[in-house]
N, C-alpha and C positions, 0 to 999 in steps of 0.2 A: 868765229870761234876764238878762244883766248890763247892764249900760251899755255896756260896750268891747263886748262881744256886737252889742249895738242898734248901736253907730257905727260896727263894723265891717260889717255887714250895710248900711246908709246910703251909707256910702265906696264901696261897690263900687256898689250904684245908681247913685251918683253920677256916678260915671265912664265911666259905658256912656254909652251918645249916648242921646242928650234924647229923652225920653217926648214924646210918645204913641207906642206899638207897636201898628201892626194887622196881626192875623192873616193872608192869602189863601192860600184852597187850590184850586188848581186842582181843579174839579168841582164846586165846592161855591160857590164864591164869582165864580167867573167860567171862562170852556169853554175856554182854550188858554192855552200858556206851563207856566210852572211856581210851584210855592207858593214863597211868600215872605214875608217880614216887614218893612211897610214901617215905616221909622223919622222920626219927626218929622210934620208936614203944614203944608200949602200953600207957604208962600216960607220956612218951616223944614225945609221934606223934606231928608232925607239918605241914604243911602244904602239899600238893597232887603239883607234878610239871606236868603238862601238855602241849603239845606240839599241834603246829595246826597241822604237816606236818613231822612225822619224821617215817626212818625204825626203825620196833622193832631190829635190832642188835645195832643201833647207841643209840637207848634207852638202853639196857642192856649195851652197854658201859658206858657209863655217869653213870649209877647208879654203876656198878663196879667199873667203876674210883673213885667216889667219896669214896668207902669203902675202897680200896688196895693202894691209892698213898702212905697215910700215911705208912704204914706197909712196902712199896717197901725204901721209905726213911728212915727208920728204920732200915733197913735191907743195905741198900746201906752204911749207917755212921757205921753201925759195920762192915762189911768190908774192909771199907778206912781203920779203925782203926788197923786193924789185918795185915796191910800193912808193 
């Protein structure tokens, strides 16, 4: 993977609203309402992302993705470096 690869892949992280992302599925996580993706936490919360139509694993991805890309490319540029 290139560098403009890696910083394009960053950029976009970047600009989504602020990690932390956690998962909730109705039934699994709590009994009424609907699943949803909450964005940020405590006096950083923002807004709830919800979906009309989606499986909860594609839900716990997306909100995983959005917490580990950074950290995976983090991690990817200190071992190019050790090259």
């Amino acid at each position: 993977m290139t560098e403009l690869e890696l910083k394009n892949i960053f950029e976009i992280c970047n600009n989504a609203t602020k990690a932390p992302w956690e998962s909730y599925v109705e039934g699994r996580d709590f009994t009424s309402g609907s699943s949803f993706i909450m964005t940020g936490e405590n006096e950083n919360r923002d807004y709830d992302i919800e979906f009309l139509k989606i499986r909860p694993e594609d839900q716990d991805f997306i909100a995983m993705a959005r917490n580990v890309i950074p950290q995976l490319i983090d991690e990817i540029k200190k071992l190019k470096s050790q090259l």
